[in-house]
Every structure is written in C-alpha cells, then in structure tokens.
N, C-alpha and C positions, 0 to 999 in steps of 0.2 A: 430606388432608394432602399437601404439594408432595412430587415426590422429590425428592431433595438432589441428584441429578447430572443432571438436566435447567433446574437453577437457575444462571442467569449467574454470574459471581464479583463480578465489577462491569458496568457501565455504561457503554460508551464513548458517544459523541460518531458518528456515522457509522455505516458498514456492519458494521462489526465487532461491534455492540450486538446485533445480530442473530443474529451467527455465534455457534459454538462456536468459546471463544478459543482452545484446541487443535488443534481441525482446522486440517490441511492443507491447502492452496489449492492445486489447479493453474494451469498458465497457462489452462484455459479458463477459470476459475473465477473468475481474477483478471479476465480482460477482460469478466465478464459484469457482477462486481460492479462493478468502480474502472473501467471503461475506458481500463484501457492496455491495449495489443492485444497478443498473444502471439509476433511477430515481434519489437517492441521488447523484451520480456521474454527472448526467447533473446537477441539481439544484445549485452542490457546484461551475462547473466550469462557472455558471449565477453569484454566489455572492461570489465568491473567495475565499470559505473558504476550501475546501475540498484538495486531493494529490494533487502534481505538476502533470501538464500534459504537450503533447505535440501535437502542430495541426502539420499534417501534409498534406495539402488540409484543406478543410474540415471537415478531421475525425480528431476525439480526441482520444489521443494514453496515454497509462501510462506504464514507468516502474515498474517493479517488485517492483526493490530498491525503486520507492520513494514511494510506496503503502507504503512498509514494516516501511521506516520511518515516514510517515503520522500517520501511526497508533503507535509508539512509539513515537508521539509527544501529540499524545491526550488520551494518558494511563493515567487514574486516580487511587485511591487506593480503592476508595469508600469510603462511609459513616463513616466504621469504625473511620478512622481519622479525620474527621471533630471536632465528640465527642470526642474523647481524646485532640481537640485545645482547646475547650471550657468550659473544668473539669470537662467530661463525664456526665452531665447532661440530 
C-alpha cells in the first residue's frame, strides 16, 4: 500500500509534476530546474517584476507552481506575428 503523503495531489504539465507542490525553491533550485539564473531572480524581486516569491526570514522562497505560471504569463509568439499585424511587410 502507497503512503498518502509521498502521493502527488495532482499532475501538473512540467517540472512541477516532479516536485513536491509544497516545497520551497530556492534560487539555486529555481536555476537548476526552470533555467532562469539566480541573479535575474534577485534583480526581479529588487523591482518587482519577476515570479511571486515568498520570504521566509530572510530567505527568498519560490513555488514551483508560480515559476511555472510566471513563465506562462510572459510567453510571447515571437516576431512571426508581429509581421502578419502590420501586412507582413
């Protein structure tokens, strides 16, 4: 018989499927799994633009889940489409 708390809740899609959805990421953790680097990671939580994070103390923590949506919020298509806005010029 499984134990119940070595058992995922669900299924994501990515790295997160992997993880425990609880734990806490650090930034090495974050650059090793998602490849953003941990210099961008301080820089963004100086000007607010980068994942949700979380202090806990002093340290700075990131779920998986909001890596995961961080980076499905700044998904572009590329170039392609730009040209097709403008009559492919």
């Amino acid at each position: 018989m499984k134990d119940p708390k070595n058992t995922p809740h669900h299924q994501d899609d990515g790295e997160a499927e992997r993880l425990n959805p609880k734990k806490l990421l650090s930034r090495d953790e974050v650059e090793a799994l998602f490849g953003i680097s941990k210099r961008f990671l301080e820089l963004a939580v100086r000007k607010n633009n980068g994942p949700v994070f979380v202090k806990v103390g002093r340290l700075t923590r990131y779920r998986a889940q909001d890596i995961e949506t961080w980076i499905t919020k700044n998904r572009y298509e590329g170039l392609g489409n730009a040209a097709d806005q403008d009559g492919g010029s």
